[in-house]
N, C-alpha and C positions, 0 to 999 in steps of 0.2 A: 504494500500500500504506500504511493505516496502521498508525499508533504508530511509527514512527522515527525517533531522534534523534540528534544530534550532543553529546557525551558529552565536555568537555573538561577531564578534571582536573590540577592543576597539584601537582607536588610537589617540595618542600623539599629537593631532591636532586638535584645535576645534575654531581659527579664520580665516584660509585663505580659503576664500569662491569656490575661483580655485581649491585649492586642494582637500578639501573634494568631490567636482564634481568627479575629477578624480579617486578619491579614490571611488566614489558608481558606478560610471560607470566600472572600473575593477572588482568591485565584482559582480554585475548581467553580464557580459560580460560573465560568463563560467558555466550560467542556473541555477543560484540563484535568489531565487525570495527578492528584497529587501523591506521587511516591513516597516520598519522603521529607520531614524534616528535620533540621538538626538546628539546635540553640545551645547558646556558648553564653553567659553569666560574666566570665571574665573578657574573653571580644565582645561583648554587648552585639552578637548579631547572632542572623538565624540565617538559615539557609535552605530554601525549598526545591525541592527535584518534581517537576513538573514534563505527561507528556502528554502530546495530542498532538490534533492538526494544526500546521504553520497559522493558519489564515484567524487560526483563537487565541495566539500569543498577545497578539497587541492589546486586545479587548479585554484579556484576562491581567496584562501586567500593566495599564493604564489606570482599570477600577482597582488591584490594590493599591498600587503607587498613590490615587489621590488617598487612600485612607493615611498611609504613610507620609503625606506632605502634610495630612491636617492633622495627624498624632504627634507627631516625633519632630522635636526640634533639636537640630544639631549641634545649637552654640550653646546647649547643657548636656547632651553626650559625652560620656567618657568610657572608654575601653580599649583595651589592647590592641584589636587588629585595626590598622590602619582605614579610612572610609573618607570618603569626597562628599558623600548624601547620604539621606535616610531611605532612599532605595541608589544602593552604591554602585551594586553590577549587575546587569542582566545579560547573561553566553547565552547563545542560542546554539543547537549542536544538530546537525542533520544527522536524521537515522534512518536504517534503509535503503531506499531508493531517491532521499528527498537531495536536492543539488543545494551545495556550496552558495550557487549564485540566489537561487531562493531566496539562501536562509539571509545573505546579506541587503537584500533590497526590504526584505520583512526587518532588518535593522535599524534599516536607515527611515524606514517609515517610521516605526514604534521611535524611534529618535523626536523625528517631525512631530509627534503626539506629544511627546512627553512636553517639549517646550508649546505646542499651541494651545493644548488644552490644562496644563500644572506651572507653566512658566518655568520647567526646570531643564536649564539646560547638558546638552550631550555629547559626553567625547565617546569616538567611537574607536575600537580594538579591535585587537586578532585580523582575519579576515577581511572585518567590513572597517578599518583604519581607513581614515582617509589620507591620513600625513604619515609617510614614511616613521617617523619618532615615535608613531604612537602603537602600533603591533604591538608592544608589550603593555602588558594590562598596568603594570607596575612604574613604568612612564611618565604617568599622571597620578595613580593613585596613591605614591610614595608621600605625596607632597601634602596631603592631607587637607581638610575641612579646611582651616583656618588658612595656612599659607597660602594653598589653590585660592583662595578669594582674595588673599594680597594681592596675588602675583595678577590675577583677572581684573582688578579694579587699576592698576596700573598698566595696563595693555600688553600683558606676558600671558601665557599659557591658555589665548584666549581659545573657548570652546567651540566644538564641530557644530553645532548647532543651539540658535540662541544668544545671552546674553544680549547685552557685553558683562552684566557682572552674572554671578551666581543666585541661586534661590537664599534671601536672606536666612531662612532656618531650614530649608530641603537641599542645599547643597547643590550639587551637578552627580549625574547619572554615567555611568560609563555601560554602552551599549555595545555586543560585538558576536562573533560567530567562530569559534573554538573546534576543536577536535574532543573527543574525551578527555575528561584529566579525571585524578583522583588528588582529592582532598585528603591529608592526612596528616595526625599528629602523632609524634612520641613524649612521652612523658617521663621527668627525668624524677629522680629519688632526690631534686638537691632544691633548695629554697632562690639559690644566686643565678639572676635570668644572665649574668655575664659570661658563666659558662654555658651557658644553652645559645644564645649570641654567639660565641666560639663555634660550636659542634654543626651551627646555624650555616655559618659561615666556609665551614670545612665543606660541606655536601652540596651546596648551593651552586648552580653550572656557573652565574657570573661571577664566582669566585674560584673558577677551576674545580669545581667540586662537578657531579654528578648530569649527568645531559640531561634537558630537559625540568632540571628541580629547581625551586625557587622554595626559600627556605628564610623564617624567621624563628629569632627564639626571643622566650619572653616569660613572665613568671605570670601564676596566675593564683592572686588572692584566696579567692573561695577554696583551692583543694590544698592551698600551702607547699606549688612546688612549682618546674619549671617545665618548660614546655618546648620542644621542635615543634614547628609548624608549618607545613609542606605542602604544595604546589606539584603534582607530578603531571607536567604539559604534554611529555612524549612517553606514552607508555612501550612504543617500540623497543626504546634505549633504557628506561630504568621505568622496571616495575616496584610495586609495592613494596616485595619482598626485598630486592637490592637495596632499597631505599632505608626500609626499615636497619637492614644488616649494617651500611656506610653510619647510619649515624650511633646504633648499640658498638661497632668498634670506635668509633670518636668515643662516645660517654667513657667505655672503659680505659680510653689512655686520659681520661681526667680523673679517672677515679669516682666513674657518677654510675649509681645502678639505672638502668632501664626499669619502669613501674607496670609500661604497660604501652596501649598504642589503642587511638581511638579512629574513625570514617566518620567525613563530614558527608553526608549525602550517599553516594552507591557507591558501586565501582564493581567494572567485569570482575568477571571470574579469573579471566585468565593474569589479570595483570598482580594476583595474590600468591602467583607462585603454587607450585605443589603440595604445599604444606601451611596452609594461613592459618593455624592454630601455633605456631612457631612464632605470629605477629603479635599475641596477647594482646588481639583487637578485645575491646570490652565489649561484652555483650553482644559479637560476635552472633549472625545468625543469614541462614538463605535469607532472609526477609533485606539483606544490604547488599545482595547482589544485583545489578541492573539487569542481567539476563533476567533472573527471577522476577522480578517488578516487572518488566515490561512483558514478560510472557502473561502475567496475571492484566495489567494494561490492555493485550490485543483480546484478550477470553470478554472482557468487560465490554467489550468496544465490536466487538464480532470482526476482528480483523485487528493490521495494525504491521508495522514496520517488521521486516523478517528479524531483527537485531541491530545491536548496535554499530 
């Protein structure tokens, strides 16, 4: 079947138990099917795994977005993972038979939406980039809330679509069309985010570390320890499993135990290696594999993408 995609938006919000409600109820409201969510207390975000047909993306990530521009204001957010808005990123991933080039005009429209109907403007990534500098999702989004709105009220870093400044408390949106990744973190047995920063830094591809990872470390309050936090963009080059391995031998030449390892969203099968009981994912279950979800996805739906 085509036109189907995987639909991952990421939002600025990941304690108030009302709001996120509202926020998953607005996105299956307009025939997305929602997979999965994940919320983080110390990132203060959530993360929804969304599939269906291309043509319900827009409709479904425009009515959460406005609940998220009237909820959530930015310039009293605080949390770990880095963010531009209160709806920060939205990949679009073609699955199936649905085309690259789809899934990027279905970008750059949901773009067009976002600023004519919420006023919040849009950089676009991956794929649907319109400037060379900006492919990497991390390009713009390093630069955070506050700085991005310097740097845009002084005529730098101005946005792909909109402005000229930012949404005074919605920030700007970064909109784009991705491959797979898997979201994942390891968690370290030690309190000091400088060695998780180190171990960060070791595996990370723009640090000579691993192809395809993009890698933060960072402590996190609520569990009282520190945290790898990973990006795996090429699963060709380094799966899960690799990933997970590069950074338990960093910890060990610091002298840090490994606690454990958590999946933000899904992730294939295949990219966990032979043995994903080896990852002491938590919690840990078929219900986190994409294969799994979207075979239950096409059963719902009487049809639906052959895989991912």
């Amino acid at each position: 079947m085509r036109d189907w995609v995987e639909c991952v938006p990421n939002f600025s919000e990941g304690r108030d138990k009302v709001l996120l409600l509202k926020l998953g109820r607005a996105l299956r409201a307009s025939g997305l099917g929602l997979l999965d969510t994940h919320s983080d207390p110390d990132h203060h975000r959530s993360v929804f795994t969304l599939v269906g047909a291309l043509d319900s993306v827009d409709r479904a990530v425009i009515t959460a977005a406005s609940t998220a521009v009237r909820e959530i204001d930015l310039t009293q957010h605080r949390g770990t993972h880095p963010r531009i808005g209160v709806l920060d990123v939205v990949p679009l991933v073609p699955l199936g038979d649905t085309s690259r080039e789809d899934c990027v005009d279905a970008a750059w429209s949901l773009g067009e939406r976002m600023w004519d109907e919420l006023r919040v403007p849009v950089y676009f990534y991956g794929e649907a980039a319109c400037r060379p500098g900006r492919v990497r999702l991390e390009s713009v989004r390093k630069l955070g809330f506050e700085r991005l709105a310097s740097l845009v009220r002084r005529g730098k870093a101005l946005p792909d679509v909109g402005g000229p400044e930012l949404h005074p408390t919605a920030g700007a949106c970064c909109v784009g069309v991705r491959k797979i990744m898997v979201a994942f973190n390891v968690l370290l047995g030690d309190q000091d985010s400088r060695t998780a920063k180190r171990i960060a830094g070791a595996v990370r591809e723009s640090s000579g570390g691993l192809a395809g990872v993009k890698a933060l470390g960072m402590y996190l309050g609520s569990a009282r320890l520190a945290q790898v936090s990973m990006n795996l963009t090429d699963l060709d080059k380094t799966s899960v499993d690799i990933a997970f391995e590069a950074v338990a031998r960093e910890a060990e030449r610091h002298g840090v135990p490994v606690l454990g390892s958590e999946l933000v969203g899904l992730a294939p099968r295949s990219a966990l290696g032979r043995c994903p009981e080896h990852l002491q994912i938590r919690g840990f279950s078929n219900n986190m594999l994409l294969e799994e979800r979207l075979r239950e996805a096409r059963l719902a739906s009487r049809g639906g993408p052959p895989g991912p």
